[in-house]
C-alpha positions in Angstrom: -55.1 112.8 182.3 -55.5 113.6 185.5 -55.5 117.0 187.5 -52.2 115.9 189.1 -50.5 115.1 185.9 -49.6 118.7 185.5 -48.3 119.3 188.5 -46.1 116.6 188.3 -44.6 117.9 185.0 -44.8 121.3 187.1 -42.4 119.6 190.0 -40.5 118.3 187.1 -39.8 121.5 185.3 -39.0 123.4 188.4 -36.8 121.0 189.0 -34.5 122.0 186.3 -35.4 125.5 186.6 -32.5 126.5 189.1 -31.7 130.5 188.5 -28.6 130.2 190.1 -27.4 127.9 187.2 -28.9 130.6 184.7 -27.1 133.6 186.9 -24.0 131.7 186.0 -24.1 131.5 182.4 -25.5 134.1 182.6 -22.6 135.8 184.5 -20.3 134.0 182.1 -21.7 135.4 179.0 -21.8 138.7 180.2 -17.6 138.1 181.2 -16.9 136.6 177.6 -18.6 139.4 176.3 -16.6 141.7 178.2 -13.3 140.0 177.7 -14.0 139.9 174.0 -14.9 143.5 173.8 -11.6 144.6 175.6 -9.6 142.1 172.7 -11.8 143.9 169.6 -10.8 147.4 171.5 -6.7 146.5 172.2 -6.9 145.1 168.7 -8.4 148.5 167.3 -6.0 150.3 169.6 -3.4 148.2 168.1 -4.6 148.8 164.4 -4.9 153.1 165.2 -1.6 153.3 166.1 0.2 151.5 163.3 -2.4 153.4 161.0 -0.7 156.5 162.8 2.7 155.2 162.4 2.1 154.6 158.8 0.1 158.0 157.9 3.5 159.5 159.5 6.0 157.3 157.6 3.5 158.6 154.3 3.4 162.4 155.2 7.6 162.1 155.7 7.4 159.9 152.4 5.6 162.5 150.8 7.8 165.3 151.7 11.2 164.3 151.1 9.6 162.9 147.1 8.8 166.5 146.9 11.3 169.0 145.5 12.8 171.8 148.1 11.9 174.9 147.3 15.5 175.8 146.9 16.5 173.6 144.2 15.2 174.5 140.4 12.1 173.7 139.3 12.3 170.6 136.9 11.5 172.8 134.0 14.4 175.4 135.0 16.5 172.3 135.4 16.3 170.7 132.2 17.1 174.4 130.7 20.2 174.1 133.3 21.7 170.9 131.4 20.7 172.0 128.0 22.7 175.1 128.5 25.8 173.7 129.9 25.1 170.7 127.1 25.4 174.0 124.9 28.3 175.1 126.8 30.3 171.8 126.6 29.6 171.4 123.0 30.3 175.1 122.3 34.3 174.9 124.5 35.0 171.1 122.8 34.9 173.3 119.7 36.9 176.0 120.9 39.3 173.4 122.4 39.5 171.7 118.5 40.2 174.8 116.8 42.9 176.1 119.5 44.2 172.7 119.3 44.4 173.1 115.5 46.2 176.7 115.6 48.8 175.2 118.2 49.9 172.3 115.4 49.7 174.8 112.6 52.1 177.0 114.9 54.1 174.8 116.3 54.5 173.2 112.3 55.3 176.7 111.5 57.9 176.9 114.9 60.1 173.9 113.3 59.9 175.4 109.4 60.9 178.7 111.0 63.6 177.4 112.9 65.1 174.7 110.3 65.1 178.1 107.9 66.6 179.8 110.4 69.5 177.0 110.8 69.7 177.1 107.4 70.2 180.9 107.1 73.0 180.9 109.8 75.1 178.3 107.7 74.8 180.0 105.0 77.4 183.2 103.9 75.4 185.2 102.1 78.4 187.5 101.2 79.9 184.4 99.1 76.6 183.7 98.2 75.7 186.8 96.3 78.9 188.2 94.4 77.7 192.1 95.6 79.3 194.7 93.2 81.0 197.0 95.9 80.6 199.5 92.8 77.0 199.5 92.7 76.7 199.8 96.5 78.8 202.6 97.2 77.0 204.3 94.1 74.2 203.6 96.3 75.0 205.1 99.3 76.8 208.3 97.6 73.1 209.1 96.3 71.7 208.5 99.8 73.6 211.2 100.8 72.9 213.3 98.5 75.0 213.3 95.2 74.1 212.5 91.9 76.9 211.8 90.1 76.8 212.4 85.6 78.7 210.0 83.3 80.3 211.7 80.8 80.8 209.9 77.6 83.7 208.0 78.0 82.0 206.5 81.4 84.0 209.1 84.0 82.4 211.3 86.5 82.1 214.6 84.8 80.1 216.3 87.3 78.1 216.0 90.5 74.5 217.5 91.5 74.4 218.4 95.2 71.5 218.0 97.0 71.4 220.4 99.7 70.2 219.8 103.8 67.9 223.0 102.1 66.7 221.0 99.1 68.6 222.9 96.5 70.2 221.3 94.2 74.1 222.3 92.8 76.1 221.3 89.9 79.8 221.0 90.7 81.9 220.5 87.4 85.0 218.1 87.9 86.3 219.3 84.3 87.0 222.7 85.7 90.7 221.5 86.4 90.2 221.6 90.0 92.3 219.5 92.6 90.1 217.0 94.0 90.2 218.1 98.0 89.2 221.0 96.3 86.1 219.7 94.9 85.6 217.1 97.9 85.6 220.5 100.1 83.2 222.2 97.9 80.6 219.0 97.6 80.4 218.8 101.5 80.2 222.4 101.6 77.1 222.3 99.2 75.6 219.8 100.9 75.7 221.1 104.2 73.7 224.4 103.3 
């Protein structure tokens, strides 16, 4: 090898070393990197604003799954239902047994008024063969005389009770007339 051997590979080399070419990818390389860089940083821009979006969406998701503070607690709710279950249960009894009463009344209504029918076609007078004796006897002691039988089953005399609440004997075998006596029981009775 000769001195001039080198040189020639020298020549060669600097032949393809042109830094203009280099300069350019160079140049390139840095562009591509800068391009890329601006894609990763509108991507990332991209993905923190639907991660915003969606950490919005999940606070408003979390706050309308929560319970208002002016509604019942879940606890005080489910004591809420059980009372008006309570309640319910408690008024479909009340509604049986008033429902019960009403037939039983309304039973009772129609006995009550087919007695009543019955009653009104009745006559009680023919019915009950009423000795007028017995009545009047009745109301002569109400007013305060108590006739005495004598033994053959007249009237021989007549205790007054008085408005005073003495009582007077008035004889009807005396031989008195009988306005006479009728004057003298009204007059005993009337002291």
């Amino acid at each position: 090898m000769s001195w001039t051997e080198p040189i020639a590979v020298m020549a060669e080399v600097a032949a393809n070393l042109d830094p203009s070419i280099d300069f350019i990818t160079v140049t390139d390389a840095e562009d591509l990197m800068k391009q890329r860089s601006s894609e990763r940083e509108q991507v990332a821009d991209d993905i923190r604003n639907k991660l915003r979006a969606l950490s919005r969406q999940l606070e408003l998701a979390r706050e309308s799954a929560t319970r208002p503070h002016t509604l019942p607690s879940e606890i005080e709710h489910a004591t809420a239902i059980q009372d008006m279950d309570q309640n319910q249960i408690s008024l479909g009894k009340a509604i049986n047994e008033a429902q019960d009463l009403l037939r039983h009344k309304e039973a009772e209504l129609v006995r009550l008024r087919a007695e009543e029918q019955d009653l009104e076609e009745r006559d009680e007078a023919a019915a009950h063969d009423l000795d007028s004796t017995a009545l009047r006897l009745e109301i002569i002691r109400g007013l305060g005389f108590e006739p005495i039988l004598g033994k053959g089953g007249e009237v021989a005399k007549v205790l007054v009770r008085s408005e005073s609440g003495d009582i007077h004997p008035v004889d009807f075998n005396e031989g008195k007339s009988e306005a006479y006596l009728a004057n003298r029981l009204w007059s005993l009775a009337s002291n």
